[in-house]
Every structure is written in structure tokens, then in C-alpha cells.
N, C-alpha and C positions, 0 to 999 in steps of 0.2 A: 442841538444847541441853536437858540434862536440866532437871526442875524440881525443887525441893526444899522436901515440906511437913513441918511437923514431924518433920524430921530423915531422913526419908525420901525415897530418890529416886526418882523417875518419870521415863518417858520418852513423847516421843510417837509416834503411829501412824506417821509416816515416819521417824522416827528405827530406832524398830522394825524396820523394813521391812527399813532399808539394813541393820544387824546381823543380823539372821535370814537376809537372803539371798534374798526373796521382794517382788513385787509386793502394793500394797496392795491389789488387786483379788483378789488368792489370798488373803490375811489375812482381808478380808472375807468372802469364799465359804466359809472353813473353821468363822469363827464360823456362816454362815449354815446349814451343813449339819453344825454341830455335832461338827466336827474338833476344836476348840480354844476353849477357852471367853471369852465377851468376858471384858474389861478391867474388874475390878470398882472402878475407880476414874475420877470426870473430873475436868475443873477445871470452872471456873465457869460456860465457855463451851460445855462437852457434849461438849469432846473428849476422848478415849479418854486416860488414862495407865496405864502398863504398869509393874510393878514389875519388878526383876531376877530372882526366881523365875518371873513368870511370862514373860518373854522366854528363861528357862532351858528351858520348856515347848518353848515356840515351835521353839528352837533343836533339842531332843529330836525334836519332830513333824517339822523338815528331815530331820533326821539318820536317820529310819524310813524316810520315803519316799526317800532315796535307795540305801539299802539297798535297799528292795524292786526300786527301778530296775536296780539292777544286778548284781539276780541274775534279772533277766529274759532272755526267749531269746534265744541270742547268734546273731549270723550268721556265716557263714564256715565 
């Protein structure tokens, strides 16, 4: 369920997840190896909120590596 702070929305890290199409363990390993940059925003409790541009990112960085997937070697 999205949150809304001064008029803005946020989403969180599984909310993320499920939209983008990606395990939160791949979310984490790409901020960790600097694929994608964290979530410059939390709430009060230190969790991650994701604005729409940057889930827009997120969705951009799916949409490369699948490209690259498949124009990998084909068999047959």
C-alpha cells in the first residue's frame, strides 16, 4: 500500500519488488554492487520508500538486462 507524504507518493521495497518484476534479494545486490542507486527517501522506521521516477529507473534497468538476455547465444 503506497504511503503519501506531503502530497507525494512512496512505495515500499516489496511493493517495489512485485512492479519491477525482481526478487528483493536482486534489488538489494544491485544497490549493493552499484547497478541502481538506494532509495533516497525512508519513513521513520528506516525502511526504503521509492518514489515513481525512481521505480521508473528500476523498471529501465529490467528492461536492459533483458535485452542483453536475449540477444545472447542462441542454440539450435
Amino acid at each position: 500500500m503506497p504511503v503519501i507524504i506531503n502530497t507525494q507518493t512512496y512505495y515500499r521495497t516489496a511493493e517495489v519488488c512485485q512492479m519491477v518484476g525482481i526478487s528483493r534479494n536482486t534489488l538489494f545486490r544491485w544497490f549493493k554492487e552499484g547497478i541502481s542507486k538506494e532509495a533516497q527517501h525512508r519513513d521513520r522506521r528506516g525502511w526504503r520508500l521509492f518514489t515513481e521516477d525512481e521505480i521508473n529507473r528500476l523498471k529501465m534497468e529490467v528492461n536492459q538486462i533483458n535485452k542483453l538476455n536475449n540477444l545472447g547465444p542462441r542454440k539450435g
